[in-house]
Every structure is written in C-alpha cells, then in structure tokens.
N, C-alpha and C positions, 0 to 999 in steps of 0.2 A: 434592627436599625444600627444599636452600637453597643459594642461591648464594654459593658463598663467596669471600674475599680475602683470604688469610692466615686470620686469625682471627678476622676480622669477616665477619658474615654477614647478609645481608636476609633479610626471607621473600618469598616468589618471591607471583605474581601470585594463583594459586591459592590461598595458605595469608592472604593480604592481606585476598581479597576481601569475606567476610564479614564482616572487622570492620571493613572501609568499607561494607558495608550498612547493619550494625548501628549505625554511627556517624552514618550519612547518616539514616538511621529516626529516631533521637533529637534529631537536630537539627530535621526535620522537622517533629516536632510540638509541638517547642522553638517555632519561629516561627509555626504554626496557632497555640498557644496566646499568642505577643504578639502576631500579629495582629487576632487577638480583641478584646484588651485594648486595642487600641490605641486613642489617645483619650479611653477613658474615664479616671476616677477612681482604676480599680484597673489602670490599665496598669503595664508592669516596670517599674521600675527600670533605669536603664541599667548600673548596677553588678553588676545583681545578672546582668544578661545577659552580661559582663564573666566572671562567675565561674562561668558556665554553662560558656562555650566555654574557658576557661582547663581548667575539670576534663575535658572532651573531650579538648582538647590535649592534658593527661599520660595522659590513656588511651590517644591515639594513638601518644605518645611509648613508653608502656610496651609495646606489642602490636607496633607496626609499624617499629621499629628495631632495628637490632642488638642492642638490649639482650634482645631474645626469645629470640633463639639465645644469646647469653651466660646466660640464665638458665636456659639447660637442661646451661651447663657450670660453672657457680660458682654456687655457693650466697649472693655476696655481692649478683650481678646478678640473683638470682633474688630474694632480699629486696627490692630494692632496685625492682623490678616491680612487687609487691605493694604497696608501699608507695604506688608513684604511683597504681593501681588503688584500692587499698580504702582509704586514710587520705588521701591530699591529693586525689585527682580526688574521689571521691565526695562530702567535706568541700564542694568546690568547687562539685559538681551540688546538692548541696540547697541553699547559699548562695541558689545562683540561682532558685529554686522559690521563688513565694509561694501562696497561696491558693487566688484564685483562677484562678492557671492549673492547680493540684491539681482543680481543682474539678468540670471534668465526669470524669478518672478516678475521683473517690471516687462517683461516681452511676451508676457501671456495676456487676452484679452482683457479691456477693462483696467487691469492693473495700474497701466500709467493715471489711474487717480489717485494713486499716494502719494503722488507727487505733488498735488492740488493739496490734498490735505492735510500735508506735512508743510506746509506754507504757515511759517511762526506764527502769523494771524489766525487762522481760522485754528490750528492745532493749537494754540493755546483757548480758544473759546470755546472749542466742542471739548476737552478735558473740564473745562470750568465749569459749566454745564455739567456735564456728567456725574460731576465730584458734587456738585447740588443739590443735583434732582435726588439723588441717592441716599442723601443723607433728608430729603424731607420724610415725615413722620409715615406718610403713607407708602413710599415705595420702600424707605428702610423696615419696615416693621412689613412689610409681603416679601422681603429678600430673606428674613429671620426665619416665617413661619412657612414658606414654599420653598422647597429646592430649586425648583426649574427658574424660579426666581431669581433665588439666589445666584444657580449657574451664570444666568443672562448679566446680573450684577458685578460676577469676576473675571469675567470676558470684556466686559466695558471698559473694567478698571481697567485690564492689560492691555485691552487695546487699544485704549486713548490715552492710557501713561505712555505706550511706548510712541503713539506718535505725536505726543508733547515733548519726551527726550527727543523723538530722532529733528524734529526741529531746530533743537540746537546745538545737539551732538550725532546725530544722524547723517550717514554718507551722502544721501539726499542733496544735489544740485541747490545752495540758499541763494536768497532774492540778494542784488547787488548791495541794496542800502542795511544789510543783517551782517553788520560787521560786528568789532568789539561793543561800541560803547552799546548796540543793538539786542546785543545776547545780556550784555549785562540788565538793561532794564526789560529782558523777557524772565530772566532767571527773577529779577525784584517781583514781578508782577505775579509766578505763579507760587514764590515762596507766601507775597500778602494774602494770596487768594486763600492757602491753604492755614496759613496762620489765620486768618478772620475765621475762616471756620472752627480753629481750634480754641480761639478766645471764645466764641459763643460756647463751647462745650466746657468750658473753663470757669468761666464768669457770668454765666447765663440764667442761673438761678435754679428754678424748676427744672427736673428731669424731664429730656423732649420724648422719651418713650418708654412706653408699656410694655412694651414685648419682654423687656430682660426680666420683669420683676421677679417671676419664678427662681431664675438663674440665680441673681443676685441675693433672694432667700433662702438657695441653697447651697451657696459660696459664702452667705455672712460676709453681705457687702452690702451698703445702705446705696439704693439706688441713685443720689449725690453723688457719694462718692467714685460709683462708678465710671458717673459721667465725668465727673472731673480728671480721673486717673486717665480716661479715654483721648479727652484735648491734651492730656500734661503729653501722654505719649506722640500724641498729632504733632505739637506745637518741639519738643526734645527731637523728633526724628526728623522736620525740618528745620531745625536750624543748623543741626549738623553736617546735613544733607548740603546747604546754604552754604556753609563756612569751605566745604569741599570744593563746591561750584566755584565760590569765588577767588580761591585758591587757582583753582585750573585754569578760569579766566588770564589772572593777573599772566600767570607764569606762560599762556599762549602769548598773549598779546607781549609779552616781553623777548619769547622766540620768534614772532611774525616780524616786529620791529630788525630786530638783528639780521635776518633770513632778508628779509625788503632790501636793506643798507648792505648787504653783502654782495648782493642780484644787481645797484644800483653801482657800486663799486668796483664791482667784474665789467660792467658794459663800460663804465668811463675807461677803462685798460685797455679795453679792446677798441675803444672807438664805437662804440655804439650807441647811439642817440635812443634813451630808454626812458621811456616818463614814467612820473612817481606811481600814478595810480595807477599805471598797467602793473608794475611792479608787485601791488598792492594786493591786488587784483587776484594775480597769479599764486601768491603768499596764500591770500588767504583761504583760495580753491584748492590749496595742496599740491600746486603746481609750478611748485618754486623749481622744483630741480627740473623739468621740462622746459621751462623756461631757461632756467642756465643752460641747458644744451644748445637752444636756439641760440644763445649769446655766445658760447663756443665754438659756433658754426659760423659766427660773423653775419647773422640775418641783421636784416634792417625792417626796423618798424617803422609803421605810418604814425603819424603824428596824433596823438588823442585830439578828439574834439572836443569843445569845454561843452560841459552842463550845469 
C-alpha cells in the first residue's frame, strides 16, 4: 500500500500513477489550448499560465506526498489536503483559464451547462452543499476508510471549488446585476460558509470523528486537539484567502471606475452621446477597449432604456 519511514509515508508507484496521468492529461490540453492561441490577439497570459501550473503544483503537492498518508491519519492533514485541492489549487486553475481557450470545450455537446452552473447562485450552493455533506460524520469517515471514496470526495472538491471561483473570477459570460458590490457579498457569503464550518471544528467541543483515533495515537495527538488544529488551519487559510479577494476587489473596482470615466470622456470629445451604464456595462465585461474603438469610429448609440 505505502511505503513507510517512521511515520511518513509516500504512495508507492501504483497508488501515484493515475494522478500523474490525470495531471500529465490536464496539462496537456493546457498547452494544445496556448498553442492555439499563440500569436494571436487572444493568446495567455503569461501570468495567468503561472497560475495554471502553480494550482497543479498544490494538487500534486496534496495527492503525491506524505501529506496523503498523513490525511488518512489526522484529521488536521486531512483538512489541510482539501484545502490545497478545492480552495487554493482550483482558485489557481481558473485564474489561468480565459476565454478563449474555454472555447472549443463549451462547443462540444452538453457543455454549454457550465454556463448554467457557474451562475454565482446555484455555483455558490452546490459548493456549499458539497463542502457539508462531506464533512458529516458518515460520508467523511467512508472517504477516510474507502479510496474510491475518497477519489469521488477530491473530484467534488475540485470540481465545485473551481466552479465557485469561476463564478467570480471566471471568464464565464456573469448575470448583469453581478457587478462589484455583488462579488463582494458572494466573496462574504462563501468565506462565512466556510468559516462556520471552521468554528464548529474549533469551538465545538467533542471530537465529530472516529476514524483518525489510530492516526492520532500514532502521531501523539489528543483527538481535540486534532480537531481543533484542523478548523485553526480552515478558519487561517480563509482569512487570508479573504483579505486577497478583497484586496482584488477594491483595486478592480477602482480600475473599472477610471476605465468607465475615461470611455465617458473620449465619447464627450468626439461628440458622442454614450450613457453611463452602457459604459459600465462594457467595463465590466472586459470590453472597455472594444468599446473605445467603436467611439473612434464615430458610431452612435441608441439611447438605453431605463429599468
């Protein structure tokens, strides 16, 4: 199963391999899709390819080190797994996603449902949910002591963290009324969601599981304190996580501002009758410089209708 050294343990060649397939597959079409791009207009980012392999990296870090085997014996390494999987890697994997390298999976059958799903609404509810169910006593304690389990377990995580980020940082087409003040109380709602989870593992009293007790009698950890080291780490990786976001916030909404009044400045020069919110509009779909072209060209808009 694993080879061990004391009490650190790898996973052997076997238990490795697939998630270096799975990891070598996603890279894969990681680089088909900037090769693609390359050149044009709509080629990556170098940053954003930066934040692609960085979110790799803690997946490889979560799955393919010791910290695997430790998370099937502490409940604080086991947090602490999840954490790199479904909140900072995935965070990391849609960073690097734009558009158009989204672009030919959304034209393959079916696909255009993540479009539905990455709708800030229900993408922040099926993460909520998921981050729940997982942690009650029965399905957390069969993801410890089954693999297949478990697998299904780290697939969820990544796949409903990443479509909770691409919601609000996601190249993903957002609903009109998902402006600033909009992200800011999505960002509030899923740092409380996971902060309440991390008080209960904090402040909670009794240990909610059985499973670690071996682990943590063979780590010379008091099954408390486990749990508590597990929310301190929960409740430490989102507030920092938190303090990021609203940083990124303040500092768009302070570009969109200036980008909008710049867009609104250019058209009165030219004589061009340009209302606030079309302006607004275009800002904040990333289509501020498309917009200044049309104003360069001397188009004329139709007049907004109020709502």
């Amino acid at each position: 199963m694993l080879i061990a050294a004391g009490n650190i343990r790898w996973p052997t060649v076997t238990e490795a391999l697939p998630i270096l397939i799975g990891i070598a597959a996603w890279l894969a079409l990681y680089i088909a899709g900037m090769r693609r791009l390359r050149g044009t207009p709509r080629a990556v980012p170098g940053w954003r390819v930066v934040c692609f392999c960085g979110g790799i990296l803690l997946i490889a870090l979560a799955l393919l080190t010791p910290l695997a085997a430790m998370g099937d014996d502490l409940f604080w390494a086991h947090m602490l797994e999840h954490l790199l999987i479904g909140d900072l890697g995935s965070l990391l994997l849609v960073l690097g996603l734009t558009g158009p390298l989204l672009a030919p999976i959304l034209r393959l059958p079916g696909m255009g449902a993540l479009r539905v799903l990455a709708h800030p609404v229900l993408a922040y509810l099926l993460w909520a949910a998921n981050l729940y169910l997982w942690h009650t006593r029965v399905l957390h304690e069969a993801a410890v002591r089954h693999d297949n389990v478990h697998a299904l377990q780290h697939m969820l995580f990544l796949a409903l963290g990443m479509n909770m980020w691409m919601a609000l940082l996601g190249p993903l087409p957002k609903p009109a009324w998902f402006g600033n003040a909009a992200a800011l109380g999505y960002i509030v709602a899923v740092r409380l969601t996971a902060g309440v989870l991390g008080n209960i593992f904090v402040f909670g009293g009794s240990p909610l599981y059985d499973v670690y007790r071996p682990g943590e009698a063979q780590w010379n950890i008091s099954a408390g304190g486990d749990q508590v080291t597990a929310g301190a780490v929960m409740m430490i990786e989102g507030s920092i996580v938190t303090l990021g976001l609203f940083c990124w916030l303040f500092l768009r909404a302070a570009r969109q501002s200036e980008e909008r009044q710049r867009l609104l400045d250019l058209a009165a020069e030219r004589g061009v009758a340009l209302d606030t919110r079309r302006a607004g509009r275009a800002v904040a779909a990333g289509r501020g410089a498309e917009l200044e072209q049309r104003i360069l060209a001397g188009e004329r808009f139709a007049p907004e209708s109020p709502v």
